[in-house]
Structures are given as C-alpha cells and as structure tokens.
MIVEX-29390 format. One record per residue: residue in one letter; x, y, z of N, C-alpha, C in turn. Coordinates in steps of 0.001 Angstrom, whole numbers, padded with zeros to 6 digits, always signed. Layout:
BEGIN
AXYZXYZXYZ/...
END
This chain:
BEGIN
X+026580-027641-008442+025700-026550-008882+024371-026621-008157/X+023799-025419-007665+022781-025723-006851+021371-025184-007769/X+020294-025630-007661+019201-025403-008417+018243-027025-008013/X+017539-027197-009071+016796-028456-009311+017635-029302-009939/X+018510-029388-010583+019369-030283-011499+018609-030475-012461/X+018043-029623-013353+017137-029745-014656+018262-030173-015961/X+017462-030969-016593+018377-031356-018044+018588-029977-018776/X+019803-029411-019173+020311-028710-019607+019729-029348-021126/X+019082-030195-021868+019188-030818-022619+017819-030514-023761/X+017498-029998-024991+016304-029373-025462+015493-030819-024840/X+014146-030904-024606+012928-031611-024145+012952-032304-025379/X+012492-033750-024515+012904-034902-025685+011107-034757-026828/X+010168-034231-025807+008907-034366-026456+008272-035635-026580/X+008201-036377-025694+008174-038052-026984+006944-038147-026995/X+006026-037619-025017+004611-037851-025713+003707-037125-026879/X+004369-036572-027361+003987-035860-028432+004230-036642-029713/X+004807-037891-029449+004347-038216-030940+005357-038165-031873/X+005701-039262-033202+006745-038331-034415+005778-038086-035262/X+004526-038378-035395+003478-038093-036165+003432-036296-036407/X+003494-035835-035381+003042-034128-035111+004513-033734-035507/X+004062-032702-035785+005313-031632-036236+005153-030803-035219/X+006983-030361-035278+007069-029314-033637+006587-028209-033968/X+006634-027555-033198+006241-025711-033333+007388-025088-032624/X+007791-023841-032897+008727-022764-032519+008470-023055-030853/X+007018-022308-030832+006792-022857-029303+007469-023842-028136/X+007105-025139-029105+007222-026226-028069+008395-026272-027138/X+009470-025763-027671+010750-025438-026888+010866-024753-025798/X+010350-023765-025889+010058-022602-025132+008866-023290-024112/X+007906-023851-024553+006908-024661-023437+007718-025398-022789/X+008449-026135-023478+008805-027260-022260+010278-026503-021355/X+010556-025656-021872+011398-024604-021021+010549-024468-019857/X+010195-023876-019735+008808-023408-019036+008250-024371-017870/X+007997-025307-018424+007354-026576-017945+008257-027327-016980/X+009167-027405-017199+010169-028000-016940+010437-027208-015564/X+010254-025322-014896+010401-024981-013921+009350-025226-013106/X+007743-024954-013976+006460-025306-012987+006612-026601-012589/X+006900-027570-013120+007450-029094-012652+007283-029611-011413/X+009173-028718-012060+010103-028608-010650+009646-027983-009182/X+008914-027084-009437+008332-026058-008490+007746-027129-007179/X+006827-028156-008191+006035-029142-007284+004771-028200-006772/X+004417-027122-006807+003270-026655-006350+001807-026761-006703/X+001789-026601-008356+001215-027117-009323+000325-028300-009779/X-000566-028339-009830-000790-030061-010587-000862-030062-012059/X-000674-031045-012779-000601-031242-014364-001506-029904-014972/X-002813-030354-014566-003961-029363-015344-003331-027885-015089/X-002954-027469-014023-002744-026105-013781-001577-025678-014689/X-000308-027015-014655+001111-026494-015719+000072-026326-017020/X-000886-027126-017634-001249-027232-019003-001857-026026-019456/X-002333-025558-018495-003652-024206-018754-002617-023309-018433/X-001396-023425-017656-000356-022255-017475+000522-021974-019256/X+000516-022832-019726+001192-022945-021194+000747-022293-021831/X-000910-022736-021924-001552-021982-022894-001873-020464-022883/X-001975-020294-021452-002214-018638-021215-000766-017664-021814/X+000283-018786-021777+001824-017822-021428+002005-017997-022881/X+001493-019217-023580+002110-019417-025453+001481-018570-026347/X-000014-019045-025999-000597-018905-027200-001010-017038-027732/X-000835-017161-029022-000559-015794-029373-002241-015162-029153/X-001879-013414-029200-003459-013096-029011-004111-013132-029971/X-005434-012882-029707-006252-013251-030936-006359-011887-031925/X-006034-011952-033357-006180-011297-034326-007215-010481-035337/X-007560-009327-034992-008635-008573-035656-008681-009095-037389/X-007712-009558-037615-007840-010292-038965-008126-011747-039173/X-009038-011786-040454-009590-012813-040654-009005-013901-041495/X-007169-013276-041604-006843-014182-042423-005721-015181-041093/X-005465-016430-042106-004900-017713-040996-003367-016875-041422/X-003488-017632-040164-001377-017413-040167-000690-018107-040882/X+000707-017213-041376+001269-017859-042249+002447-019165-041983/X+002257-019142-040503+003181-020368-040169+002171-020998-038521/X+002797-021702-038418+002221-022790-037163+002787-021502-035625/X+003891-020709-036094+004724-020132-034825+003268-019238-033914/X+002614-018529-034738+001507-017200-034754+000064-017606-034483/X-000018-019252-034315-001086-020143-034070-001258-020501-032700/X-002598-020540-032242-003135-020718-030830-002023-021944-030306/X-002261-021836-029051-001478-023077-028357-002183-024067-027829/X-002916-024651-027927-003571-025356-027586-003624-026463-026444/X-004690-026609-025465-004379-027060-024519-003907-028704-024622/X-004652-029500-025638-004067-030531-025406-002257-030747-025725/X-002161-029971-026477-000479-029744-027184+000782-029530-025657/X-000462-028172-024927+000238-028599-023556+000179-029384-022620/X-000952-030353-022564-000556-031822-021959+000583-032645-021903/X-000041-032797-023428+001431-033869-023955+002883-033290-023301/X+002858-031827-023865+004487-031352-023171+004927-031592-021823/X+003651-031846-021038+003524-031446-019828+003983-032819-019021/X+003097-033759-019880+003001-035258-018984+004664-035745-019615/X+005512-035169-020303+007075-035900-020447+007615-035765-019484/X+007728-034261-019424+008402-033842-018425+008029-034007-016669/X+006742-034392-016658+006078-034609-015150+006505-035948-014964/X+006630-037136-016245+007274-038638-015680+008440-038160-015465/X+009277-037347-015966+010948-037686-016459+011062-036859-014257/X+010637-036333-014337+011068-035958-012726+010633-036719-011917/X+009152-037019-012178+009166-038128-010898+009811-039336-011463/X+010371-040017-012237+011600-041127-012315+012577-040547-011476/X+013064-039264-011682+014465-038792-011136+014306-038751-009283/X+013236-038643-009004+012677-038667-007345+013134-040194-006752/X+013260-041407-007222+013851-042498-006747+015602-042047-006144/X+016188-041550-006747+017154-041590-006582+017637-040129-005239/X+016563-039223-004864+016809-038206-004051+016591-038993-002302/X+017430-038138-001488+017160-038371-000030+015661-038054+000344/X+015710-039204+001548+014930-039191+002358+014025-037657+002546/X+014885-036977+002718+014856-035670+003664+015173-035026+002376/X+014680-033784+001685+015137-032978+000842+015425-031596+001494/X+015931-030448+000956+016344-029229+001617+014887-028514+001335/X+014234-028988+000002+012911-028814+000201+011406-029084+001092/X+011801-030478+001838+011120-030623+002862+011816-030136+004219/X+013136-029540+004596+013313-029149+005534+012819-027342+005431/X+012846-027341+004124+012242-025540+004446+010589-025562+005570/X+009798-026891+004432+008741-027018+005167+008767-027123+006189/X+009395-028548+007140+009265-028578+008476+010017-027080+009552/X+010593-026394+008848+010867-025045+009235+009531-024493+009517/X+008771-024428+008706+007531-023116+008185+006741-023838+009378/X+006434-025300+009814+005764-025918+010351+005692-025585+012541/X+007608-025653+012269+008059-025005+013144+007724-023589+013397/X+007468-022633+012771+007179-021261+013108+006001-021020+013381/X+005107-021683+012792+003154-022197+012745+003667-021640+014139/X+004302-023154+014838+003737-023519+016188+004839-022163+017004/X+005156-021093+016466+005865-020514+017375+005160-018876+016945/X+003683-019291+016200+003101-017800+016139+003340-016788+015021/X+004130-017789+014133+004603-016474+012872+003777-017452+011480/X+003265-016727+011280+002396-017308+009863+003487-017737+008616/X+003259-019008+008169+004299-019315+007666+003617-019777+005984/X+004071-019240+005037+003082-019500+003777+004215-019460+002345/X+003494-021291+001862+004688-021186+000971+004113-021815-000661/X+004776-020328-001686+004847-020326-002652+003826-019635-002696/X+003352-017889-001860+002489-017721-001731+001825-016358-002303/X+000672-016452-003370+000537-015144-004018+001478-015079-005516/X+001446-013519-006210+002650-013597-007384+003733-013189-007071/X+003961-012079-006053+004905-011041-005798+004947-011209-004498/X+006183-010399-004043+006080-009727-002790+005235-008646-002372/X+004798-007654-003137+003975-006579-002671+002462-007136-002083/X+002140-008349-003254+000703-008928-003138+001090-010372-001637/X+002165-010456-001394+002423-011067-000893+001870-010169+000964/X+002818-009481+000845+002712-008465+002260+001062-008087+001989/X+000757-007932+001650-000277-007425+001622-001779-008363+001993/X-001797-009497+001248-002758-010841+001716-002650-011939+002718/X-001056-011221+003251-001057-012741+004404-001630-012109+005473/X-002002-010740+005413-002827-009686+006881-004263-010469+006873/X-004724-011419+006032-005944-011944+006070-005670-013426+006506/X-004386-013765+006715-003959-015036+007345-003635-014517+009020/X-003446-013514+009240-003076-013453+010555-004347-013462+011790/X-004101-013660+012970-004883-013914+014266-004513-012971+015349/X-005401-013168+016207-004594-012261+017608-003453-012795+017967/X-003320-014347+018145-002193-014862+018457-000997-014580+018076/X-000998-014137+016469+000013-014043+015108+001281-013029+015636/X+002745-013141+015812+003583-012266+016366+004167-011999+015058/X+003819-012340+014140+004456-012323+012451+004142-013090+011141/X+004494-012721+010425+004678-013893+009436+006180-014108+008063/X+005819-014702+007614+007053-015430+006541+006245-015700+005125/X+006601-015703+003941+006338-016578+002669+007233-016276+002308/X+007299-016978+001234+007721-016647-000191+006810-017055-001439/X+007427-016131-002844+006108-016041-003781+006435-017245-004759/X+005342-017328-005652+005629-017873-006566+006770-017825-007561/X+007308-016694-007822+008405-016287-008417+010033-016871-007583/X+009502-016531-006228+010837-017170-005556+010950-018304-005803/X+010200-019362-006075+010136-020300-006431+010755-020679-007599/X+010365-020243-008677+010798-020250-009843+012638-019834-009761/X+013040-019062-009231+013908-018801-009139+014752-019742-008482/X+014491-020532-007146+014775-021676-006483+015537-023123-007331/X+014501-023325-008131+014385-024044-009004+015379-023865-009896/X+015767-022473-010454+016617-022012-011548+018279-022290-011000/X+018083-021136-009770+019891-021478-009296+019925-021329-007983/X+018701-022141-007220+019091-022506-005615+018711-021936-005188/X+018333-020598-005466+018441-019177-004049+017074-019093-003634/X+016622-019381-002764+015538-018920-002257+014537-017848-001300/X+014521-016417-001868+013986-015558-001265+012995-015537-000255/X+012747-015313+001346+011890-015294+001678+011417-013450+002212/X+010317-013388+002318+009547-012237+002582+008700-011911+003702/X+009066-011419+005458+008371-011631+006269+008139-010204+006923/X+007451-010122+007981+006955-008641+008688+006321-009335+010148/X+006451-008292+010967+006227-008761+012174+004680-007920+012523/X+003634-008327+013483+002554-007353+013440+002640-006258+013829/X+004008-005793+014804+004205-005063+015615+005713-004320+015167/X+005441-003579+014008+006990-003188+013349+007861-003099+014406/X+007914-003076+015821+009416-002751+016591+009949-003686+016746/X+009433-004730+015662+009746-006714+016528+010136-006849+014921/X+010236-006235+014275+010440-006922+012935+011712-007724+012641/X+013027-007249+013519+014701-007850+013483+014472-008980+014439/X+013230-009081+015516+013012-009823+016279+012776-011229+015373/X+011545-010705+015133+010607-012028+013623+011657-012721+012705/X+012327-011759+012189+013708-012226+011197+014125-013132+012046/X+015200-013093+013028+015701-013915+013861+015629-014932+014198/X+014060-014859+015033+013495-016480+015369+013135-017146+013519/X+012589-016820+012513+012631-017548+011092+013870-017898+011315/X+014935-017105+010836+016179-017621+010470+017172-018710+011803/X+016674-018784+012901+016962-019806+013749+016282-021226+013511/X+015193-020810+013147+014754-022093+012721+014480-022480+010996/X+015088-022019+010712+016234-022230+008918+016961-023016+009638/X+017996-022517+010125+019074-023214+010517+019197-024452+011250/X+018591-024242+012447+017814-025621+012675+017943-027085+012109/X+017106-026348+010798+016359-027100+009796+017618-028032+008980/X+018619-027049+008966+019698-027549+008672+020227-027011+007421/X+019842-026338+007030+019612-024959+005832+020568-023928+005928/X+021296-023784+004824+022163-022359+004770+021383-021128+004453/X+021618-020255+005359+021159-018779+005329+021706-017709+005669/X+021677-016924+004243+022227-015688+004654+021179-014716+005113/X+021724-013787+005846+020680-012527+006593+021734-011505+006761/X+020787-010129+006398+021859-009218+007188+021484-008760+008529/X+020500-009083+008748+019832-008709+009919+018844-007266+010420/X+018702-006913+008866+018393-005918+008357+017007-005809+008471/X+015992-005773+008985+014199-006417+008619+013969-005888+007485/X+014425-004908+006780+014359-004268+005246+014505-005304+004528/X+015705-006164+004689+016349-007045+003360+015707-007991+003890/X+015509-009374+002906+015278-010515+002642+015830-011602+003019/X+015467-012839+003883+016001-013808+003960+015967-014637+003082/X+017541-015422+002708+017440-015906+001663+018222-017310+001922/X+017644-018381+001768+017920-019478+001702+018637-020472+000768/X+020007-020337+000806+020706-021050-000369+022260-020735-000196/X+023031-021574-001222+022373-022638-002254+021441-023489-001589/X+020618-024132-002472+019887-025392-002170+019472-026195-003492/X+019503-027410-003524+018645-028028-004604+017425-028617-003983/X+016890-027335-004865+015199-027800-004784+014587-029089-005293/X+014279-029908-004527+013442-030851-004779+012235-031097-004019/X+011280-031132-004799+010183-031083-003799+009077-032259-005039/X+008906-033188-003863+008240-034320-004685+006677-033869-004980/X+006353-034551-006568+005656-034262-007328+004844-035826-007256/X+003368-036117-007237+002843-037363-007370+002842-037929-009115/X+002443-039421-008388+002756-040001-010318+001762-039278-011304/X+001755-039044-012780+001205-038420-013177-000694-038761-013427/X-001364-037934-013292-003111-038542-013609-003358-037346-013832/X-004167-037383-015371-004811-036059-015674-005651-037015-017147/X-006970-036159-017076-007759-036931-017542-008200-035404-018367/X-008543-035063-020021-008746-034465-020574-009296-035161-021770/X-009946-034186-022549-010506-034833-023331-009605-033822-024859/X-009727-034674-025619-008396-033997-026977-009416-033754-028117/X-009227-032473-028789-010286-031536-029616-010308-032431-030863/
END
C-alpha cells in the first residue's frame, strides 16, 4: 500500500496523561496530526497552532458555558501534548527507513531542475491557483519554467502516495517542453510517473511512500 504507512490505529495519546479526560476532539486532532507529521514540512509549534485554528470551536455571542467539553476552545497546550506523541512515534519509525527515501529523491529531482532553469518549489503555497500565481515572484531572466506542488498535495501524498505536481513554462509555447525535461528528471530520480503529456494536466508522482524525515522533537511552551 503506498502512502506514509500511518497507524491505521485510534492515537494512543499517552502524552496526555490518564489524569485528563479525552475530548470528542482529540481523535480527530490526532487524525490530523498524524498527516502534518508525516508531511515533515512543519515544525511542532506550527502542527500545535495548526490544531487549534482547525479544532477549536468559534467563539459564542452567548454568555453561557457549554454544555459538554466537545463545544469548548481547543487549547494550545492540549495540542502539544497530541502533537509531541505522534512527532516521537514517527521519528522512532525513521530508524528503520532507507538511506534514500522516494521523498528525498523527489528533492534531489527539484535540485536537479534548479540547476537546469525551472524553478522548483516544494510544498508550496495552499492551492494550485495561489500556487501559479506566486512562484512569478520566484522567477528570473534566467527562469525557462517552473514546478511545485501545494500543501494539499502533500497531504494527499501522505494519505495514498499520489503526488500532484503543478508547473508552467515562462514562454507558454514551451510548456509540453517544461513538462518533459521535470518528468525526465522524476525518472531519473528513480520515481514512477505518470504524464499525459498534456501541459493542461498534472504531473503526478506515484505510488510512493512518503517519508520525509522529521528532527527529534524540541518545543518549549509554556502551559496555562
């Protein structure tokens, strides 16, 4: 099965304590958590403050408390704790991956295109639209194109392998051109890729299991 190889398994929670009682939430956080992780793009603080923006409910023109814990703020230290289980439990699982991941050969791909003039940018922006649109502030005279993919492709990577990429050439009559040389050096790389050869459609990289190493965990917060 291609993806990250994530535990199919509910989140054990442990730094959280048996003291604390769960919340509806917490499941759904460490769902969550468990893809920004994986992603590797991220650092701790950014998954923790990503929790809280995506959990916690909005704030209520009423002055009365909620009637359960589900309808209650999320709080950032709550997403630490979720955060730092799941950030050891992957980097433990990183001992056991190759040398070489399909995740570091995308990179030395992108690294490869640098040096061949096509702007190469990864995990970049939210979307594709915002994507095409902000790497025109990455480009040079030199620039014969460029490549990313978004944050979302990512997420998706992570989920079941497939990895979308999104590129344009500066000079639309070169655009099947731009495709081409990327996807030669995919392959290269040693990477399965499909293309239709289409500059409309998307290059897409997969299956793959994404692994992309994450450092040991350090995050320093202070708890309310």
């Amino acid at each position: 099965m291609a993806g990250c190889a994530l535990s199919e398994r509910p989140a054990t929670l442990r730094a959280m304590g048996t003291s604390e009682s769960l919340r509806p939430q917490d499941a759904e956080a460490a769902a969550r958590a468990r893809i920004l992780v994986a992603g590797g793009y991220l650092d701790p603080a950014e998954i923790a403050e990503a929790l809280v923006d995506e959990f916690s409910e909005p704030e209520s023109e009423s002055d009365q408390e909620p009637e359960s814990d589900e309808g209650a703020e999320f709080e950032y230290p709550r997403a630490v704790r979720i955060t730092e289980t799941i950030w050891r439990e992957r980097f433990a699982e990183q001992a056991d991956w190759p040398e070489i991941t399909e995740s570091d050969a995308i990179e030395e791909a992108f690294e490869e295109l640098e040096d061949r003039h096509i702007v190469a940018r990864a995990d970049f922006t939210c979307c594709a639209n915002c994507g095409h649109g902000e790497i025109q502030d990455e480009l040079d005279e030199d620039s014969i194109g460029y490549v990313f993919f978004h944050n979302q492709s990512t997420d998706r990577a992570v989920a079941d392998g497939q990895l979308y990429l999104y590129y344009g050439a500066c000079e639309q009559q070169r655009a099947a051109e731009v495709g081409g040389l990327i996807v030669a050096e995919l392959i290269a790389a040693g990477l399965p890729v499909k293309w239709s050869g289409d500059p409309g459609k998307a290059i897409v990289v997969g299956p793959i299991e994404w692994r992309r190493r994450i450092d040991a965990w350090e995050l320093v917060y202070v708890a309310e």
